[in-house]
One Martini backbone bead per residue (centre of mass of N, CA, C, O) as a GRO file, in nm:
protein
  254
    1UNK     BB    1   0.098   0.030   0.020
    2UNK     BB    2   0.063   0.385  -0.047
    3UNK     BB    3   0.191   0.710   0.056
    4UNK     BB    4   0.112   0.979  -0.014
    5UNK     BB    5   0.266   1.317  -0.110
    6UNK     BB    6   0.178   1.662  -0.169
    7UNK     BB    7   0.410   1.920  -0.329
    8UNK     BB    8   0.416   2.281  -0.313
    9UNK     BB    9   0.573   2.464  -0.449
   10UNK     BB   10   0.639   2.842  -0.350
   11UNK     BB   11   0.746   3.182  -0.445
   12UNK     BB   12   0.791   3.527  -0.514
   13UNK     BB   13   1.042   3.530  -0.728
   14UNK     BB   14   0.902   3.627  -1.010
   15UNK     BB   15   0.963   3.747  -1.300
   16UNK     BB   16   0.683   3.757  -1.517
   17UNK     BB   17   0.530   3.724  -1.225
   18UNK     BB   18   0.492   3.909  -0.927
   19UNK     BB   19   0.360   3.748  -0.705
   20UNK     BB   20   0.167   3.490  -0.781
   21UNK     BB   21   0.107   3.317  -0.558
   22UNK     BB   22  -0.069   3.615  -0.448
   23UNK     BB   23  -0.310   3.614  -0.685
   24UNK     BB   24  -0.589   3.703  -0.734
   25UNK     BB   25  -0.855   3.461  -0.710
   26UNK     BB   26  -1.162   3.494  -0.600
   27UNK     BB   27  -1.030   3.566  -0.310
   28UNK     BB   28  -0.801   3.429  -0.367
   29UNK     BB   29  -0.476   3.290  -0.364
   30UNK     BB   30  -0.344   3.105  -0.608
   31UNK     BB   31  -0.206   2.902  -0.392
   32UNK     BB   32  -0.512   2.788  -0.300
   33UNK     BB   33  -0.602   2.683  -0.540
   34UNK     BB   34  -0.427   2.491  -0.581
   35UNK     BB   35  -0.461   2.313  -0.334
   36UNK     BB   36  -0.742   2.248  -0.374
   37UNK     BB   37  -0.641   2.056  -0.647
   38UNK     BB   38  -0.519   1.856  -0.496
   39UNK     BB   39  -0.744   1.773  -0.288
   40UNK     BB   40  -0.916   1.705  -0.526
   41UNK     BB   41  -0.776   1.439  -0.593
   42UNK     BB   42  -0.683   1.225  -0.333
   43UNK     BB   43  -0.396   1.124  -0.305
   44UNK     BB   44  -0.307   1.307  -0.028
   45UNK     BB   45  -0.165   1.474   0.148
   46UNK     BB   46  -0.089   1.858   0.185
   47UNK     BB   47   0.176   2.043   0.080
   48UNK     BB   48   0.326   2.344   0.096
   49UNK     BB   49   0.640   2.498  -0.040
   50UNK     BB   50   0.784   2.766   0.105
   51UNK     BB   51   0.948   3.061   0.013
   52UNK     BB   52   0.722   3.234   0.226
   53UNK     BB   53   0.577   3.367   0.466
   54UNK     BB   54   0.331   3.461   0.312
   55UNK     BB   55   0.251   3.150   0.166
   56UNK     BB   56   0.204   3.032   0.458
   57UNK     BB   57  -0.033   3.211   0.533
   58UNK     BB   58  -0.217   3.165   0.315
   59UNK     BB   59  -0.270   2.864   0.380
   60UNK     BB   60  -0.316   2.890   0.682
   61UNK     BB   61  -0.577   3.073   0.618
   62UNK     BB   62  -0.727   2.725   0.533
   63UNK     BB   63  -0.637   2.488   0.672
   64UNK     BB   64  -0.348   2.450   0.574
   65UNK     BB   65  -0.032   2.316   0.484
   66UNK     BB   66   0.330   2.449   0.599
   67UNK     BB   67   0.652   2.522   0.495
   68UNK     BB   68   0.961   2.618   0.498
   69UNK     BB   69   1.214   2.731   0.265
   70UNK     BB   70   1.512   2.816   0.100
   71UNK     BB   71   1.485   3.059  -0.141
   72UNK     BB   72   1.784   2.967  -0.277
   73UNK     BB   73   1.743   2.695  -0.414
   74UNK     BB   74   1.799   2.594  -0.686
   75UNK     BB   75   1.529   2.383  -0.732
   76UNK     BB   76   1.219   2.258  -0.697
   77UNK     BB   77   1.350   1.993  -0.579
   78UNK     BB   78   1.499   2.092  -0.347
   79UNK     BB   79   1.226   2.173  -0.222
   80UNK     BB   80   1.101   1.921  -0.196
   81UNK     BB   81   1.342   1.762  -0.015
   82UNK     BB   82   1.310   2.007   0.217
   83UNK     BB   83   0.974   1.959   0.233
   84UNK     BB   84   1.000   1.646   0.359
   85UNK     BB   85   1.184   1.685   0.620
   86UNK     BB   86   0.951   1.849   0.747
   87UNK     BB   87   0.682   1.699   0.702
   88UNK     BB   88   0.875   1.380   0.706
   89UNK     BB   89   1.091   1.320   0.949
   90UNK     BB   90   1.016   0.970   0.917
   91UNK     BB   91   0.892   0.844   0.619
   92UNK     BB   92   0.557   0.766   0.586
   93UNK     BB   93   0.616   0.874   0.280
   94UNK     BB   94   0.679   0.707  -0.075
   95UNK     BB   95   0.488   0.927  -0.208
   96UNK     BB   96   0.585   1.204  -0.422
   97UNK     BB   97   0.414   1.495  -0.504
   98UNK     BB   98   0.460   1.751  -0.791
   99UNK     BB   99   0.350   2.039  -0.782
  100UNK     BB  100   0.279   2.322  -0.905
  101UNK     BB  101   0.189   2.688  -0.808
  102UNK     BB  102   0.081   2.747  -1.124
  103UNK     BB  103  -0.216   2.543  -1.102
  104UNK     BB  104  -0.526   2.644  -1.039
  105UNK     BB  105  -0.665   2.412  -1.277
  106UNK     BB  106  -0.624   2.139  -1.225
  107UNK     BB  107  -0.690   1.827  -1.268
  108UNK     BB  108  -0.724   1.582  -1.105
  109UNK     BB  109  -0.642   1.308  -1.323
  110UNK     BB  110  -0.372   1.404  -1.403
  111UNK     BB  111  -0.250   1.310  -1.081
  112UNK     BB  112  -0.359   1.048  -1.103
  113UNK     BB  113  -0.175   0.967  -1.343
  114UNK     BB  114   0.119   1.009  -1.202
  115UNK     BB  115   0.053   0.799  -0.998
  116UNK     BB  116  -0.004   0.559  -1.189
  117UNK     BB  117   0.295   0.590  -1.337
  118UNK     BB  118   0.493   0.475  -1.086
  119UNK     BB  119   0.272   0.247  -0.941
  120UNK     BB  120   0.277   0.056  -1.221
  121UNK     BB  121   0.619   0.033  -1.162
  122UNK     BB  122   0.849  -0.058  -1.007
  123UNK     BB  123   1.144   0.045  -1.153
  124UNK     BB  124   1.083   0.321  -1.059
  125UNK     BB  125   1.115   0.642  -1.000
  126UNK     BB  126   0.965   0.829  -1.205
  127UNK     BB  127   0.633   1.045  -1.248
  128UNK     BB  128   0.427   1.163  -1.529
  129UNK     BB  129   0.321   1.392  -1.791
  130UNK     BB  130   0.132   1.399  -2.135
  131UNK     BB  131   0.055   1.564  -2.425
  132UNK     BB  132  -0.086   1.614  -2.747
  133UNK     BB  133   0.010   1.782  -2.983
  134UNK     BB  134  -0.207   2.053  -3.164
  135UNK     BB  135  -0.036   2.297  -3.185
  136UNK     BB  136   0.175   2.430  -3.430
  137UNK     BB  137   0.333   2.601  -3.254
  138UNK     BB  138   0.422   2.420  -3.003
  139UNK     BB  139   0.655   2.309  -3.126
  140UNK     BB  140   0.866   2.586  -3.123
  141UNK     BB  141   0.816   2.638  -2.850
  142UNK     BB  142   1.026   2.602  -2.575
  143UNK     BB  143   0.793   2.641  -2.342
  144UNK     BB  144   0.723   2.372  -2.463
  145UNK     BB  145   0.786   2.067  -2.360
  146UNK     BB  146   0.956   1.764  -2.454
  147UNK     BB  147   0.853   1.390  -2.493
  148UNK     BB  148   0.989   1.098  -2.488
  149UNK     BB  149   0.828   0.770  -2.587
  150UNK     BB  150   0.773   0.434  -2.502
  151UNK     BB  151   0.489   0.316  -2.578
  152UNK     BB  152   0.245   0.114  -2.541
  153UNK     BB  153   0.020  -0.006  -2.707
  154UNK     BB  154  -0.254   0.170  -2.596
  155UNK     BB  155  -0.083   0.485  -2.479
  156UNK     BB  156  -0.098   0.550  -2.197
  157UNK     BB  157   0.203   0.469  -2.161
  158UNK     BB  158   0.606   0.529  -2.075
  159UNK     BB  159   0.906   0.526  -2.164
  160UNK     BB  160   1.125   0.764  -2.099
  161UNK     BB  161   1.390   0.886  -2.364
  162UNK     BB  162   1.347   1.186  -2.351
  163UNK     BB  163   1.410   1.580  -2.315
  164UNK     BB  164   1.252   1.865  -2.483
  165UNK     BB  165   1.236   2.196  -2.637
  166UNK     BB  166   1.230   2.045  -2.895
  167UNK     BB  167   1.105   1.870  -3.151
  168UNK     BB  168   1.052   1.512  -3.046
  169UNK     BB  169   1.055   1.343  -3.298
  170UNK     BB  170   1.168   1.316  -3.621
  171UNK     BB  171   0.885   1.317  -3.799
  172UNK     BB  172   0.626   1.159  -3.849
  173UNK     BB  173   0.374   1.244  -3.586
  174UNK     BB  174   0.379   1.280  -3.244
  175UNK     BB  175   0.361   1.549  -3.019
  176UNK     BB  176   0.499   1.567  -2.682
  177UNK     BB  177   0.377   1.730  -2.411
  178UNK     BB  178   0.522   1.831  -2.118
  179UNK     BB  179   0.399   1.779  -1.760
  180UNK     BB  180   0.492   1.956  -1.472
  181UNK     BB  181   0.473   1.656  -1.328
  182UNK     BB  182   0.553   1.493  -1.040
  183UNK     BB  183   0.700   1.171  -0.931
  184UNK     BB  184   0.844   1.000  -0.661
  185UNK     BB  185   1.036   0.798  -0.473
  186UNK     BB  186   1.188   0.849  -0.199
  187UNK     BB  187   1.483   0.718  -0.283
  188UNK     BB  188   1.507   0.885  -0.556
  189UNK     BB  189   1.499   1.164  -0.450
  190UNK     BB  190   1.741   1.137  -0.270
  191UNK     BB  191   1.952   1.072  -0.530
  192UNK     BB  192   1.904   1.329  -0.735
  193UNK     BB  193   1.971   1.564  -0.537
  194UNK     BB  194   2.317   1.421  -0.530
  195UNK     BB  195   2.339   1.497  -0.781
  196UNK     BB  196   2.459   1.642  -1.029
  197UNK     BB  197   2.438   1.841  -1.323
  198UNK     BB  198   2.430   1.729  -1.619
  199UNK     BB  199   2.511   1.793  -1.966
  200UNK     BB  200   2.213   1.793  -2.052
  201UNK     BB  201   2.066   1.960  -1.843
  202UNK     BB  202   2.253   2.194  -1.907
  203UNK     BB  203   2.178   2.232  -2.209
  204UNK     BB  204   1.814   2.229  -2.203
  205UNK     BB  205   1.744   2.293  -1.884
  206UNK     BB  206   1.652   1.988  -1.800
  207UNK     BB  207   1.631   1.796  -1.508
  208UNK     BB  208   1.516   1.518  -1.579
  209UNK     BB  209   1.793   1.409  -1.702
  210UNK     BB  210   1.966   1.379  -1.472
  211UNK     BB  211   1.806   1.099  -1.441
  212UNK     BB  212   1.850   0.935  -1.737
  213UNK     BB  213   2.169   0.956  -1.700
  214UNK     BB  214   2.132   0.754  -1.423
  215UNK     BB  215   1.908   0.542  -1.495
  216UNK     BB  216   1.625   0.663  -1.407
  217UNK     BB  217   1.336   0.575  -1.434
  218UNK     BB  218   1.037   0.752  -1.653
  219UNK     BB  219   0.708   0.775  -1.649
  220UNK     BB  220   0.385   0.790  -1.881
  221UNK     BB  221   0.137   0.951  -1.858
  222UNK     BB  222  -0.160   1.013  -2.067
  223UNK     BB  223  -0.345   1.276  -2.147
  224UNK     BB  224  -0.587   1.553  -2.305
  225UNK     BB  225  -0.458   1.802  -2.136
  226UNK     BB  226  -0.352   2.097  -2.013
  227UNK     BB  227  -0.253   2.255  -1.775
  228UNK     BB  228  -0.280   2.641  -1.700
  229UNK     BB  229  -0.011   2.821  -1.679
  230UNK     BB  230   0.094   3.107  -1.448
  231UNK     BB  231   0.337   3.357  -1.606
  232UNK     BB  232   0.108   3.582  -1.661
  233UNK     BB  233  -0.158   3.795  -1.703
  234UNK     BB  234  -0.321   3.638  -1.900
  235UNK     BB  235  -0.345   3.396  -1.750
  236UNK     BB  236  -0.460   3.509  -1.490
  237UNK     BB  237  -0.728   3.582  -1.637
  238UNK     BB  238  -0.792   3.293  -1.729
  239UNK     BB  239  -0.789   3.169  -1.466
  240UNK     BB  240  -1.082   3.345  -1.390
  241UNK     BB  241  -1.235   3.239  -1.572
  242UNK     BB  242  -1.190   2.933  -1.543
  243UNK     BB  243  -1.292   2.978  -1.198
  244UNK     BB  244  -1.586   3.113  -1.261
  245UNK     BB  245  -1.871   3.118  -1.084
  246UNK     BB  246  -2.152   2.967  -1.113
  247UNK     BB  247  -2.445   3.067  -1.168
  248UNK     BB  248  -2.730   3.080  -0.914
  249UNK     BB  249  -3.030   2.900  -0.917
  250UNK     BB  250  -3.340   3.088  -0.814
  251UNK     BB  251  -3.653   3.078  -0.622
  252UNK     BB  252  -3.955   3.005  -0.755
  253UNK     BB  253  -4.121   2.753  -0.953
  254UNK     BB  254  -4.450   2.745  -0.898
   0.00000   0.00000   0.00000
């Protein structure tokens, strides 16, 4: 039996979108918003890792939990393997999910794909999720990170053979957007952190690579659609009508 823990990295220093994880959606702070989703997952605790006192306090003041975290370490996972350490250092949970904070609209199914992306490979390391590019702008377009994968028959599932910013591979076929939601085992969380940064994630700039280059396997599991990431105020507004409350029907009908 599995006990997931999700942590949620978020701290104010975001340089596209200042202090985005307090941007009011409908009267809560972003970083709230992303929480509720997580707990929608529903697939274990949810820890915020805040890297700021700000982001600690309204988390807690919805009675959410939340830990502080370093807010100068290298990497969002160094972020998360920091409150691992707080939020559970007797390490009562085996699979640690790892939500970004600027995730907002996240689907619950998203959350539950990458955690069954992990725990249905004994010899995983790590699970993520990808889904297939539909709009050919995001081909070329860097901040859209792309999976190969050799996946199985039916196509839900499949091992990461490599991570970049350009579309690949090439040729006729569909290509995967990689959607930046991690699951790790508590042993492999703390293999990668201990590992240097890798010649290719130098390259490409994406640290999943320095597993795949450790030979730790990366499971993934496809889903159909990609969830609203906000690094823009664009984005930020269409967050707030994509999260904005249904219209309630009252009166007397008789």
């Amino acid at each position: 039996m599995t006990r997931p823990i999700v942590l949620i990295p978020a701290r104010l220093a975001s340089t596209r979108l200042p202090e985005k994880a307090l941007a009011d959606i409908h009267g809560e702070p972003m970083i709230v918003q992303v929480w509720r989703r997580a707990l929608e997952a529903d697939v274990g605790r949810v820890v915020v890792a805040a890297g700021d006192a700000a982001i600690a306090e309204a988390v807690l003041a919805v009675g959410g939990e939340a830990v502080l975290t370093d807010p100068d370490l290298p990497s969002g996972t160094d972020r998360i393997h920091q409150a691992l350490g707080l939020a559970d250092p007797d390490r009562m949970h085996d699979i640690i999910v790892n939500i970004q904070g600027d995730l907002p609209v996240l689907e619950p199914h998203t959350t539950r794909a990458a955690v069954e992306a992990l725990v249905r490979m004994p010899d995983a390391a790590m699970g993520t999720v990808a889904a297939s590019i539909t709009d050919s702008a995001d081909l070329d377009e860097t901040s859209v990170n792309k999976v190969v994968a050799a996946w199985e028959s039916d196509g839900r599932f499949g091992r990461a053979l490599y991570f970049s910013k350009y579309p690949v591979p090439w040729g006729e076929g569909e290509v995967f957007h990689h959607i930046g939601i991690y699951t790790y085992r508590s042993a492999a969380l703390d293999r990668f952190v201990a590992l240097p940064p890798s010649p290719l994630e130098r390259r490409e700039r994406l640290e999943q690579l320095r597993a795949l280059e450790a030979g730790m396997r990366i499971e993934v599991a496809r889903v159909e659609t990609v969830p609203l990431g906000v690094d823009t105020a664009a984005q930020l507004d269409r967050a707030r009508t994509l999260l904005r409350p249904n219209p309630q029907i009252s009166g007397d009908s008789a």
